[in-house]
Each structure stands twice: as structure tokens, then as C-alpha cells.
Backbone bond lengths (Angstrom), bond angles and torsions (degrees), N, CA, C in turn:
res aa  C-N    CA-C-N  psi(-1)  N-CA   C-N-CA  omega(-1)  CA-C   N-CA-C  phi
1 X - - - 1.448 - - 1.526 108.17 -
2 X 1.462 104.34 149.98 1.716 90.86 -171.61 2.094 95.49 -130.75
3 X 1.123 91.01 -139.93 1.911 83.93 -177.41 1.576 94.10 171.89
4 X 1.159 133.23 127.75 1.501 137.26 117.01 1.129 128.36 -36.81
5 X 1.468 114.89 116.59 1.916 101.45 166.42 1.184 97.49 -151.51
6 X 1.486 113.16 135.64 1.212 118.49 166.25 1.572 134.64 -85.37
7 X 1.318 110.74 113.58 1.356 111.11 156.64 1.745 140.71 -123.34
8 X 1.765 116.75 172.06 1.373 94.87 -174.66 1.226 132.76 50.84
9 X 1.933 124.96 25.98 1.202 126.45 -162.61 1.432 133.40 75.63
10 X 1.491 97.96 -26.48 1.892 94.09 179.76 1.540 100.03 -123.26
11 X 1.363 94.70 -179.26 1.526 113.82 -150.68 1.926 106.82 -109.79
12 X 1.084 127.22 124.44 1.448 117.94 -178.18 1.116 103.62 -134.89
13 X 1.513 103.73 147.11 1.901 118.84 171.31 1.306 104.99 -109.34
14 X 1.474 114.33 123.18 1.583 136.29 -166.60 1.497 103.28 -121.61
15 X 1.479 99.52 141.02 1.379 114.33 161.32 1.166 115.18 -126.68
16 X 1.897 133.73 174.97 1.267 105.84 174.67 1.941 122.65 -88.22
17 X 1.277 113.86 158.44 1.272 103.24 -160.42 1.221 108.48 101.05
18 X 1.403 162.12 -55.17 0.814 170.25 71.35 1.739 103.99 90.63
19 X 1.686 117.03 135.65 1.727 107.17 171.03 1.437 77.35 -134.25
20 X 1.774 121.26 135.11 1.323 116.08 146.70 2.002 101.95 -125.57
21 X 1.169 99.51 170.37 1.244 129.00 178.79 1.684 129.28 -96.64
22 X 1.707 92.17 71.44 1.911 96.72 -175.17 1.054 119.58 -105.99
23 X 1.227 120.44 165.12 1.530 129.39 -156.37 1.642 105.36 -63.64
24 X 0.959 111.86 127.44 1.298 123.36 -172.54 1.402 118.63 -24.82
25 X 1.414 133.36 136.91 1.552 149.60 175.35 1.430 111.69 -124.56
26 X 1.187 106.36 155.26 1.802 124.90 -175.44 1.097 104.09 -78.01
27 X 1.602 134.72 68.34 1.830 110.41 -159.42 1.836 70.14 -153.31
28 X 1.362 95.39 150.17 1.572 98.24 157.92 1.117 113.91 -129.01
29 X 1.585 91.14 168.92 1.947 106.52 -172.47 1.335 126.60 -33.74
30 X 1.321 117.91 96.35 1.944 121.82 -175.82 1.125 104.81 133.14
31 X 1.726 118.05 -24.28 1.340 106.36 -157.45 1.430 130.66 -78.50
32 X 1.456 136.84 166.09 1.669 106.72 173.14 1.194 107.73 -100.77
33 X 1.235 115.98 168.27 1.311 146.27 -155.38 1.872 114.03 -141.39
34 X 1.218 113.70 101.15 1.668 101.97 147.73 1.196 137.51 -133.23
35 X 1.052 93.94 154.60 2.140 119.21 -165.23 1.619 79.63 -59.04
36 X 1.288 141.47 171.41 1.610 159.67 85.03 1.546 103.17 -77.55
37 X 1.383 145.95 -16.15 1.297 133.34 -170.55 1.278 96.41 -66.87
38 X 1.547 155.85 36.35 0.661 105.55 178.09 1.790 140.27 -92.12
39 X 1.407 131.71 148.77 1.547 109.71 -152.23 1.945 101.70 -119.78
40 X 1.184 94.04 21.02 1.834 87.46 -173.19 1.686 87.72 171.18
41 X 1.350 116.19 144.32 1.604 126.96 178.27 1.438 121.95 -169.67
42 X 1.282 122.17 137.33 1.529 113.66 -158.97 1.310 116.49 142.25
43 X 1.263 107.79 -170.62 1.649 107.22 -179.34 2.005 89.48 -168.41
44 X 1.612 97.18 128.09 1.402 116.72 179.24 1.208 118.86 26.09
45 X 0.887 127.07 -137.80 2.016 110.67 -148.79 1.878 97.28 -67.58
46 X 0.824 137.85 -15.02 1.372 131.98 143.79 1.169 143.23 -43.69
47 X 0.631 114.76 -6.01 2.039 130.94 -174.48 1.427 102.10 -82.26
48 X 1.722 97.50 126.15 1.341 109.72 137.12 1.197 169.83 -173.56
49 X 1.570 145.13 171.78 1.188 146.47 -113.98 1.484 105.08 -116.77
50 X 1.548 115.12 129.90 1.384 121.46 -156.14 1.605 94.10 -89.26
51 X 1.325 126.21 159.56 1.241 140.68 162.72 1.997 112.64 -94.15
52 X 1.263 152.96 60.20 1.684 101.68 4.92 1.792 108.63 -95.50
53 X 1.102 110.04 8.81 1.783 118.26 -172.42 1.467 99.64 -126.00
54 X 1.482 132.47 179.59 1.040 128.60 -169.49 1.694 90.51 -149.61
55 X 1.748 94.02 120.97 2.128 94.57 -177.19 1.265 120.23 -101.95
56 X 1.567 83.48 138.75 1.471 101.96 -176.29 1.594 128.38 117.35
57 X 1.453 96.97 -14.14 1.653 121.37 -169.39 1.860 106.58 -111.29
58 X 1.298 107.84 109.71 1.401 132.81 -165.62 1.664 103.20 -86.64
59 X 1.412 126.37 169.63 1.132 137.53 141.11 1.753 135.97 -119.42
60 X 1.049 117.23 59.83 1.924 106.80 -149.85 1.557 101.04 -67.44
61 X 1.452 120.43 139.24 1.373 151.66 168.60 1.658 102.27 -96.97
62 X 1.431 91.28 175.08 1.405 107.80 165.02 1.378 120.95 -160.67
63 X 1.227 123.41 85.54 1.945 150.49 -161.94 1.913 77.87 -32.19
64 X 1.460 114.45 123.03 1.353 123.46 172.13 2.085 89.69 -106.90
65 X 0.784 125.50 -78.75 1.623 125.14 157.01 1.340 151.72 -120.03
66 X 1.140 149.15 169.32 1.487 125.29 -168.97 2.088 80.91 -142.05
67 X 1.406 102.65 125.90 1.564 132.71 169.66 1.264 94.12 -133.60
68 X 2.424 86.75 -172.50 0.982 97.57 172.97 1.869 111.62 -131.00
69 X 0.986 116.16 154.26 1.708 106.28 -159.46 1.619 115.28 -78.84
70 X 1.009 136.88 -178.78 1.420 139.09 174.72 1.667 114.10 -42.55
71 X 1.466 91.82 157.82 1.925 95.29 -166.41 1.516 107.40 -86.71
72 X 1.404 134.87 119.21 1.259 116.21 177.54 1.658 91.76 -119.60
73 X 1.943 86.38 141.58 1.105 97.60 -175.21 1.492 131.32 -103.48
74 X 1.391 136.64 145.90 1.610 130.58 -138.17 1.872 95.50 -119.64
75 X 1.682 124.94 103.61 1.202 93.52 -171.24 1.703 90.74 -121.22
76 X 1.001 149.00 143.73 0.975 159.30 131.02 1.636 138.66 -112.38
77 X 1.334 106.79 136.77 1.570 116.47 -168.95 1.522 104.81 -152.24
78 X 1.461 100.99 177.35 1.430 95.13 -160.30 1.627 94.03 -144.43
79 X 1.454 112.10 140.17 1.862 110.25 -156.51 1.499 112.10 -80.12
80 X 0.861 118.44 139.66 1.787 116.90 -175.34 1.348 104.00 57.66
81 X 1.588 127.14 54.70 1.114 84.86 169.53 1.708 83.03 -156.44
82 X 1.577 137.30 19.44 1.151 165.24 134.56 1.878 105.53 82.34
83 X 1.998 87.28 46.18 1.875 95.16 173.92 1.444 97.63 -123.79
84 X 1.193 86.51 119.70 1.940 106.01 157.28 1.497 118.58 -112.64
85 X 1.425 117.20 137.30 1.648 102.33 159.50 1.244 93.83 -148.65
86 X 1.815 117.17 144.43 1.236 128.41 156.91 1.415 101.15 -126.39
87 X 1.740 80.43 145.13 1.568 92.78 175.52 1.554 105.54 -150.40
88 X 1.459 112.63 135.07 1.571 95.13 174.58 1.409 129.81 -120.19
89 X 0.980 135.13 -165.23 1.947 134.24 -168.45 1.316 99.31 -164.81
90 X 1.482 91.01 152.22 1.543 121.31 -173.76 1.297 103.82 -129.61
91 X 1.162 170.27 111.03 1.586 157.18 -9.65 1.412 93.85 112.00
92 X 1.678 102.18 96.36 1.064 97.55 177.90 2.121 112.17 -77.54
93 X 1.119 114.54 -174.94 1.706 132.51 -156.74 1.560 115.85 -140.13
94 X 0.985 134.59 157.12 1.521 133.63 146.53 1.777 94.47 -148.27
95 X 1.384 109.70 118.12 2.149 133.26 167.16 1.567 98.80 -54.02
96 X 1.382 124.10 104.07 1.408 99.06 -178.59 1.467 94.11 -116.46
97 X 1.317 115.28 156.81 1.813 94.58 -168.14 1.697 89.06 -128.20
98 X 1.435 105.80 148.77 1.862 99.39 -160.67 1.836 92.55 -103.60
99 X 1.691 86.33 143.89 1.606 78.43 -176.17 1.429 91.40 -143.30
100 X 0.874 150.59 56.33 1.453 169.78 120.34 1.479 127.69 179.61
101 X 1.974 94.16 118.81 1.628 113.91 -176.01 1.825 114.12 -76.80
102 X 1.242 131.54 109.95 1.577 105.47 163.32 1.452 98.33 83.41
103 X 1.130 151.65 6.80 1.132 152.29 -130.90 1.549 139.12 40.29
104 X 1.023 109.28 -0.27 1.638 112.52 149.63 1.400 134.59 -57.12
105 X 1.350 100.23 101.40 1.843 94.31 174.34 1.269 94.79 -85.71
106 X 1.855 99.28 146.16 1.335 128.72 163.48 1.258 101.01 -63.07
107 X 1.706 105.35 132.40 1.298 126.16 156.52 1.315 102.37 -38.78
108 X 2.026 100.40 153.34 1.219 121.31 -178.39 1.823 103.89 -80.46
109 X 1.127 128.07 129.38 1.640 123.28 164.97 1.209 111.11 -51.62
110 X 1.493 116.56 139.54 1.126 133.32 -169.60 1.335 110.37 -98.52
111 X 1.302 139.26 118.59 1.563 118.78 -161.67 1.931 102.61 -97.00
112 X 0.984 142.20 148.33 1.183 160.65 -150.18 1.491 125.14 -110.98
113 X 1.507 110.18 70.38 1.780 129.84 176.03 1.580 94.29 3.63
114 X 1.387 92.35 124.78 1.591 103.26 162.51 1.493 102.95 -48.47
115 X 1.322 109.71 -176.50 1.878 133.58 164.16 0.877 100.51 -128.14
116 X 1.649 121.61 134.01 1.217 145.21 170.29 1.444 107.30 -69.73
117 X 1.494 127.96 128.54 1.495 108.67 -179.30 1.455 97.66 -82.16
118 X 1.578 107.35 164.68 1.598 120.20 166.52 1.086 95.42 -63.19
119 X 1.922 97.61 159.74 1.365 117.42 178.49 1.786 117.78 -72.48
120 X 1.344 139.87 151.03 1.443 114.33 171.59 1.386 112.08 -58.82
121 X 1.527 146.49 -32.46 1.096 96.04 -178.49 1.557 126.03 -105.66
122 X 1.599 110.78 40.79 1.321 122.05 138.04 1.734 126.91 -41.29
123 X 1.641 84.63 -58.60 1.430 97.50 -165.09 2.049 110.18 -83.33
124 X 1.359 114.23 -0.42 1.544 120.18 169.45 1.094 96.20 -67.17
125 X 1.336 115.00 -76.28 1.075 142.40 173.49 2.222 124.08 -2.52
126 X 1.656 82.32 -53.37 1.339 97.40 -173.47 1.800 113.51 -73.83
127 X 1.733 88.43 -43.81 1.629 116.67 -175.97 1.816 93.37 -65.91
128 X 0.891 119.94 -17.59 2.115 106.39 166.39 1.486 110.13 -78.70
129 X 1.513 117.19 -39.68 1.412 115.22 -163.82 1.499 99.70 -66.92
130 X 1.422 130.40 -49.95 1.359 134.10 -146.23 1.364 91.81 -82.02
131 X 2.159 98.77 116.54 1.683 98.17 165.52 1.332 129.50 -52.94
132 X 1.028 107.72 143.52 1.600 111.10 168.89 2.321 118.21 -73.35
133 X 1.177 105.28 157.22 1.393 93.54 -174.89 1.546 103.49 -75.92
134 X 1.315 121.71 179.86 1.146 112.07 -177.97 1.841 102.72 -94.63
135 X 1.066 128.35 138.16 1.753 144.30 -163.39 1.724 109.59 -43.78
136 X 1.151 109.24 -30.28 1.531 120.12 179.11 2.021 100.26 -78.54
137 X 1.286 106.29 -31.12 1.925 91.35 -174.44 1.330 129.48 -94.02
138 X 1.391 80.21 -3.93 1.937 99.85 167.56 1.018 123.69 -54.51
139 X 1.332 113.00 146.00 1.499 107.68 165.37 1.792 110.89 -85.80
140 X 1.714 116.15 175.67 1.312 108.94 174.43 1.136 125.12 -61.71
141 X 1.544 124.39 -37.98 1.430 116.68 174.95 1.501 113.68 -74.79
142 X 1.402 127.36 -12.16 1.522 114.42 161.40 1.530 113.23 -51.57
143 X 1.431 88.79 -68.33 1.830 110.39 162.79 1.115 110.72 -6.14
144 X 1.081 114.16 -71.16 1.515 128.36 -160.38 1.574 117.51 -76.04
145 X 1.050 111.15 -24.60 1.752 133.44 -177.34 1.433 108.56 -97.64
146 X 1.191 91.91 -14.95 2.362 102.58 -178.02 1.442 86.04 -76.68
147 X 1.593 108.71 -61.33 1.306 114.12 -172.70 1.472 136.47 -49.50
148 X 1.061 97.48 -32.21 1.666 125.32 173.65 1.616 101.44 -58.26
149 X 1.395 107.75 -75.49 1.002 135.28 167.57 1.793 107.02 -8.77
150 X 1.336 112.47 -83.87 1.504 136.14 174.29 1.117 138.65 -65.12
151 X 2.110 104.38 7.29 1.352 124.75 -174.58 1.500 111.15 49.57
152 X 1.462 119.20 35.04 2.017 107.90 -174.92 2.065 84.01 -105.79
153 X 1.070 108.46 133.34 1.590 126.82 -167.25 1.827 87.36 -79.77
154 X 1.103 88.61 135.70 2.120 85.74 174.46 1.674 82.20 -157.50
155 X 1.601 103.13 163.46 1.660 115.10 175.07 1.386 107.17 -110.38
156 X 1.094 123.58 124.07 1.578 155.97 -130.75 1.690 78.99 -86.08
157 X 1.414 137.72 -67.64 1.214 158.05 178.16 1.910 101.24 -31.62
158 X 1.475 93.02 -31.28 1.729 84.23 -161.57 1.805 110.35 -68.61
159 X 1.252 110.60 -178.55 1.469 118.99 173.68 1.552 102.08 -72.77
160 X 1.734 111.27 170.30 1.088 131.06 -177.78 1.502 114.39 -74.89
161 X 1.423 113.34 -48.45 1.562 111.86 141.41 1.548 148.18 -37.98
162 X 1.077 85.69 -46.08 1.837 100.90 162.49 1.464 135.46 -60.72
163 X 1.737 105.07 -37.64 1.268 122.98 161.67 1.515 113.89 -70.02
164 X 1.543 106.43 -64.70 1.827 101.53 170.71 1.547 112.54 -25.80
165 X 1.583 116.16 -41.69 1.923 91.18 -161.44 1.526 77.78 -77.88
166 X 1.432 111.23 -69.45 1.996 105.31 -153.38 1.430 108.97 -33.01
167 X 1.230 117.32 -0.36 1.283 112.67 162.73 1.718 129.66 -93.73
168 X 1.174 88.69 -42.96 1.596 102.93 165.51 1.184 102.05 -96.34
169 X 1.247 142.18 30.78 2.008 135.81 127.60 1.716 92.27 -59.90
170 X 1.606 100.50 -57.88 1.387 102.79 -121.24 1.632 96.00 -85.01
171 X 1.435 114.35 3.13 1.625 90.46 173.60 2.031 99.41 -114.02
């Protein structure tokens, strides 16, 4: 189910769950909040439309924060005629997050069973199957970590060539 309600001059379509961004309110962080604007409510051929509000039908929020939004900047001047002015604004906000439309409270979130990690020797296991690239398509720090890997001593400093043989000495 969703809902229209107007506030602060403009017009928003809410569902529950829902965070929008309206012009700032006197409410602080936690607090609740409800719409009466509301101007339309429902869901598909059910819906409906207030003459211009509809009574009796609520929206409750809950103020998550109140900022202020990005700086837009105001420049105007005028040609040949040596006027500039900038000035900019920040628009203030209050996050209101909707937690019951029409009287529907939003379901409670369901939180989501940990995962057990695999055991290690799942994961040995896996690290044998997966081919290795062939020693020439590597990059140097593979190189260098193959090497590690296989206890063959090489100097970290050397070329990419240089490592390839001490590698193919050493097996």
C-alpha cells in the first residue's frame, strides 16, 4: 500500500520502509512524526483520492536525521556592465523514514542466520583443484608469491625474466 501526503509544499509517494528527504521540521532524531496531508492512499483499483485530503487516514514517520543538503551555487552578472555576485545555499533537510502507511505498520525486519564458515580443510582442498596459470602469464608479483609459495629463494628486485628461470632451475 502506498499514500500521497503532502508536506513543506511538495508532494510525496510513500511506502512503508521508505526514507525521503523533506524540508526541514522541528522534530528531533528518534522522534515520531505524522503526515495528516494525506491526498490519495491505496494500492490499484483500490485507491483513494482525498477531496483535497482524505479524513482520518494518518502517515507515521520516524525523524532518522535533520541536515543540510548540497551547496548550490547562485551566480549572476550582467555583460558590459562590471556586476558579478555569487552567493551560495544549503537547503536545509529532515531523513524521515515512514513506518506506517494508512495504518499499516511495516513489518518487523527479519535478521538473516549467520553462515557457518567452511572447515579449513574444505578450503585446502579446493586451493589443489584450481589450475595454476602457466609461469610465463604471470604477472611479477604472482611470480614472486609462486615463489614464496615453493620456498625457491629469488630477489624480489630482479626482472620478470630472471625470476621465470630461478624458477625453472629450481623445480
Amino acid at each position: 500500500m502506498y499514500a500521497i501526503i503532502e508536506t513543506g509544499g511538495k508532494q510525496y509517494k510513500v511506502q512503508n520502509g521508505d526514507q525521503i528527504k523533506v524540508e526541514k521540521l522541528n522534530a528531533e532524531a528518534g522522534s515520531a512524526v505524522v503526515f495528516d496531508k494525506v491526498l490519495a492512499a491505496g494500492e490499484g483499483a483500490d485507491i483513494k483520492v482525498g477531496t483535497p485530503y482524505l479524513e482520518g487516514l494518518t502517515v507515521e514517520g520516524e525523524v532518522v536525521e535533520s541536515g543540510k543538503g548540497d551547496k548550490v551555487i547562485i551566480f549572476k552578472y550582467k555583460a558590459k556592465k562590471d556586476y558579478r555576485k555569487k552567493q551560495g545555499h544549503r537547503q536545509p533537510y529532515t531523513l524521515v523514514e515512514i513506518k506506517a502507511v494508512a495504518g499499516e505498520k511495516a513489518a518487523p525486519k527479519k535478521e538473516e542466520p549467520a553462515v557457518e564458515e567452511a572447515a579449513p580443510v574444505e578450503e585446502a582442498a579446493a586451493e589443489e583443484v584450481v589450475e595454476e596459470k602457466p609461469i610465463e602469464k604471470m604477472l611479477k608479483a604472482e611470480l614472486v608469491e609462486y615463489a614464496e609459495k615453493n620456498g625457491i629463494e629469488i630477489d624480489a628486485k630482479a626482472t620478470k625474466a630472471e625470476i621465470i628461470e630461478a624458477i625453472k632451475a629450481a623445480k
